[in-house]
KOLSEVO-210605 format. One record per atom (N, C-alpha, C, O, CB): x, y negated, z; residue in three letters. Coordinates in steps of 0.2 Angstrom, whole numbers, padded with zeros to 4 digits, always signed. Glycine has a CB too. Example, Ala and Ser with C-alpha at 12.3 -4.5 7.8 and 13.67 -1.06 7.14 Angstrom:
BEGIN
+0066+0028+0039ALA/+0062+0022+0039ALA/+0066+0016+0039ALA/+0071+0017+0042ALA/+0057+0022+0045ALA/+0064+0011+0035SER/+0068+0005+0036SER/+0064+0000+0039SER/+0067-0006+0040SER/+0070+0003+0029SER/
This chain:
BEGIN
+0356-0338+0532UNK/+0358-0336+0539UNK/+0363-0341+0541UNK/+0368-0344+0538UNK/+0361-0329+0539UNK/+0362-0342+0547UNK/+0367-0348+0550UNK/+0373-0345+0551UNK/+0371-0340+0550UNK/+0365-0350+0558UNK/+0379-0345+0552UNK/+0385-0344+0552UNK/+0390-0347+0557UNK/+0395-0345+0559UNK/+0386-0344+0546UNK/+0387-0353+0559UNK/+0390-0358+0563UNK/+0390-0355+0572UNK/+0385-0353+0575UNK/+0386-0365+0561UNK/+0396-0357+0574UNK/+0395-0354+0580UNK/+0401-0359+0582UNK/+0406-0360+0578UNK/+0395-0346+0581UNK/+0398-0362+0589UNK/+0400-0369+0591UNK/+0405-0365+0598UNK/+0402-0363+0603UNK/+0392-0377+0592UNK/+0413-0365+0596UNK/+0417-0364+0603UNK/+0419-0370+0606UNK/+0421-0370+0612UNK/+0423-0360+0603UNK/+0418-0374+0602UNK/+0420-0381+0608UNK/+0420-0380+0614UNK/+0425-0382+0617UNK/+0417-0387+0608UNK/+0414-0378+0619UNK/+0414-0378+0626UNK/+0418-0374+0629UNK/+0420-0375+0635UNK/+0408-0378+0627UNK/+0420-0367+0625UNK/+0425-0363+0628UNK/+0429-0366+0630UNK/+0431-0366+0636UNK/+0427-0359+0626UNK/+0434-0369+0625UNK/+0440-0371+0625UNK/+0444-0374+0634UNK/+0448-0370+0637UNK/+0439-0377+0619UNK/+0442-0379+0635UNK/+0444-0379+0641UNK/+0444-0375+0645UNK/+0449-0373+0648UNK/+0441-0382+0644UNK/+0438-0372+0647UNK/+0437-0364+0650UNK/+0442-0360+0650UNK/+0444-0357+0655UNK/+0433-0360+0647UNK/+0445-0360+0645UNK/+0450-0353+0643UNK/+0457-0359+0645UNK/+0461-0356+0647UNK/+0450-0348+0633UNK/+0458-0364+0644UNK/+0462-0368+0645UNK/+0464-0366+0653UNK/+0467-0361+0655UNK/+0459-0376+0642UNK/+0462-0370+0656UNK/+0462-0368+0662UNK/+0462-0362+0666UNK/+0463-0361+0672UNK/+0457-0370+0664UNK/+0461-0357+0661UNK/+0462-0350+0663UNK/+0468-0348+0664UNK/+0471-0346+0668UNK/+0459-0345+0658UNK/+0471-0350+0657UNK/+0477-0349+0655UNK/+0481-0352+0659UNK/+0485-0349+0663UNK/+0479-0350+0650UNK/+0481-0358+0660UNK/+0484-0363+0665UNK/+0486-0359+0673UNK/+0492-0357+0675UNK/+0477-0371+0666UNK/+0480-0358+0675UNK/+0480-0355+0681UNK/+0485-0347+0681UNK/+0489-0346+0686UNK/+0472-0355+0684UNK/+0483-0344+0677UNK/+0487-0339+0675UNK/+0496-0339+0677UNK/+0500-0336+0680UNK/+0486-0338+0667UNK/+0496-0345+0674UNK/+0504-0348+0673UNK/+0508-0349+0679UNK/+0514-0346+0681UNK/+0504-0356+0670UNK/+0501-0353+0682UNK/+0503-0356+0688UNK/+0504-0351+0696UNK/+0508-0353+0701UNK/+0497-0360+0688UNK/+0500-0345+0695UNK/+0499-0338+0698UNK/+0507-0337+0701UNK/+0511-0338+0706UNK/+0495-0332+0692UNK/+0508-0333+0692UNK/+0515-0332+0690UNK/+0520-0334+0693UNK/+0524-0331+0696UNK/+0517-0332+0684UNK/+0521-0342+0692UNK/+0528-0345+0694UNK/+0526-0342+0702UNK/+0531-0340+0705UNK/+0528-0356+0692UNK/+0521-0343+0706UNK/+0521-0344+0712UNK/+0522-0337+0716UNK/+0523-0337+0722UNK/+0515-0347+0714UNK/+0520-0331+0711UNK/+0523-0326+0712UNK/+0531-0325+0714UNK/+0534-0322+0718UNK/+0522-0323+0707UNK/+0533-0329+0708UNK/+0540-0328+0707UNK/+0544-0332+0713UNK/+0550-0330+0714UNK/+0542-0331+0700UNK/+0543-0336+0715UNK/+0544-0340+0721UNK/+0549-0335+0725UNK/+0555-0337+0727UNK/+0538-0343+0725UNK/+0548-0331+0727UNK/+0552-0326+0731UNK/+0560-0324+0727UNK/+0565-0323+0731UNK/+0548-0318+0732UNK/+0560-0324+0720UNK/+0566-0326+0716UNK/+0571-0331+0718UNK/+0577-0331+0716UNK/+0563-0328+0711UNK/+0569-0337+0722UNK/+0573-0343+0720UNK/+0575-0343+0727UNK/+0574-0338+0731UNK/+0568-0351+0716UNK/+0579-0350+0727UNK/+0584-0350+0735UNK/+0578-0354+0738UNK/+0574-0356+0735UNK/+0594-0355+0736UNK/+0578-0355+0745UNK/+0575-0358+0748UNK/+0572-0364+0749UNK/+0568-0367+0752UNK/+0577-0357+0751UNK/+0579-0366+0745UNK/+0578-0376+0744UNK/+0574-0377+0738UNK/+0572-0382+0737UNK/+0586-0381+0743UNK/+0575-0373+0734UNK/+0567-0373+0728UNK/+0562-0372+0729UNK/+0557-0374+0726UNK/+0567-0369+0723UNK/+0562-0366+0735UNK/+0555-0361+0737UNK/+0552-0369+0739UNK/+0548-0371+0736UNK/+0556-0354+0744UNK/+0554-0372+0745UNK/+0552-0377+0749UNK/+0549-0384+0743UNK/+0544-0388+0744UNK/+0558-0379+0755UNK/+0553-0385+0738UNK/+0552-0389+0733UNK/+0547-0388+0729UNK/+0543-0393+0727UNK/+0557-0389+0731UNK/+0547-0382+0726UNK/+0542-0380+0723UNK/+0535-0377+0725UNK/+0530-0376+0721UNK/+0544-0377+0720UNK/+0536-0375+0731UNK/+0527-0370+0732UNK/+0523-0377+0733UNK/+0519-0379+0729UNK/+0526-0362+0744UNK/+0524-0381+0739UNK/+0520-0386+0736UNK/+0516-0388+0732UNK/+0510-0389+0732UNK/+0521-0388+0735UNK/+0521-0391+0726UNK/+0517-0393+0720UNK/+0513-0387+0717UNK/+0508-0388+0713UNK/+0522-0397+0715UNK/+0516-0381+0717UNK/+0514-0375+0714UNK/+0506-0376+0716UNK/+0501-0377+0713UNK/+0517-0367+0716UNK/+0506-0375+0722UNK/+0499-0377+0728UNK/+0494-0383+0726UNK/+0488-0383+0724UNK/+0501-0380+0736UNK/+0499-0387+0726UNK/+0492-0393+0724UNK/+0489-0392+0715UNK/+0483-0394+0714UNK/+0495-0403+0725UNK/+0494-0391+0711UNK/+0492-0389+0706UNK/+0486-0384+0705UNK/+0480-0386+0702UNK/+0497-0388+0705UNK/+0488-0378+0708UNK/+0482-0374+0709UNK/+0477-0376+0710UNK/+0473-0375+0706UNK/+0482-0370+0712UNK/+0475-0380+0717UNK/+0470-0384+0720UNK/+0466-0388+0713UNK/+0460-0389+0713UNK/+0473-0388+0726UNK/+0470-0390+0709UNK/+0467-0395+0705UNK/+0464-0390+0700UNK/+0458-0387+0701UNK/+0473-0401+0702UNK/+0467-0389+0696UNK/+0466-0382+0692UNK/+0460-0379+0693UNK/+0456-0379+0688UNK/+0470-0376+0694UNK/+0457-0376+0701UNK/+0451-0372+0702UNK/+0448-0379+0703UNK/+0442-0380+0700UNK/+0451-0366+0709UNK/+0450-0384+0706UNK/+0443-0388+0707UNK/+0440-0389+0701UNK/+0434-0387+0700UNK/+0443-0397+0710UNK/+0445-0392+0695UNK/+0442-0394+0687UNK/+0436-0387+0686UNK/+0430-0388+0684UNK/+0450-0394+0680UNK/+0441-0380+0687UNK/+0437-0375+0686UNK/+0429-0374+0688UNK/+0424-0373+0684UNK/+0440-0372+0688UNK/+0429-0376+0695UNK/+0422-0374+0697UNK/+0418-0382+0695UNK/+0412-0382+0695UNK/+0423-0372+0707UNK/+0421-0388+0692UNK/+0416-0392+0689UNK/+0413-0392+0682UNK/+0408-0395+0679UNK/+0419-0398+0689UNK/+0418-0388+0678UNK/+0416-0387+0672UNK/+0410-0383+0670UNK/+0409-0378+0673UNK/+0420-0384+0669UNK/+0407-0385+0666UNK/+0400-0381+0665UNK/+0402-0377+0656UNK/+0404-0379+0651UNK/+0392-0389+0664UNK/+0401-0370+0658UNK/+0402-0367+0654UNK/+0394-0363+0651UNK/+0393-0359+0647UNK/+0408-0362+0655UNK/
């Protein structure tokens, strides 16, 4: 009996899961911070995300 079971392809998958998870959070948190962070950071929180889901929806799982 075979025993071998190949997750390599997950890996990214869940990578990116996690990632975006992270990414969620901090942008939750945004209401936390003073204004001149909010403006500094949602931004990049944003394009980040954007990248994140694009990689997402190209990956083949």
């Amino acid at each position: 009996m075979d025993m071998s079971f190949d997750f390599e392809p997950v890996y990214p998958h869940h990578d990116l899961l996690i990632e975006l998870g992270q990414v969620e959070m901090a942008m939750d948190r945004l209401s936390e911070r003073d204004e001149k962070q909010r403006l500094m950071l949602q931004p990049r929180l944003e394009s980040r995300m954007s990248s994140l889901l694009e990689a997402l929806n190209h990956l083949a799982v």
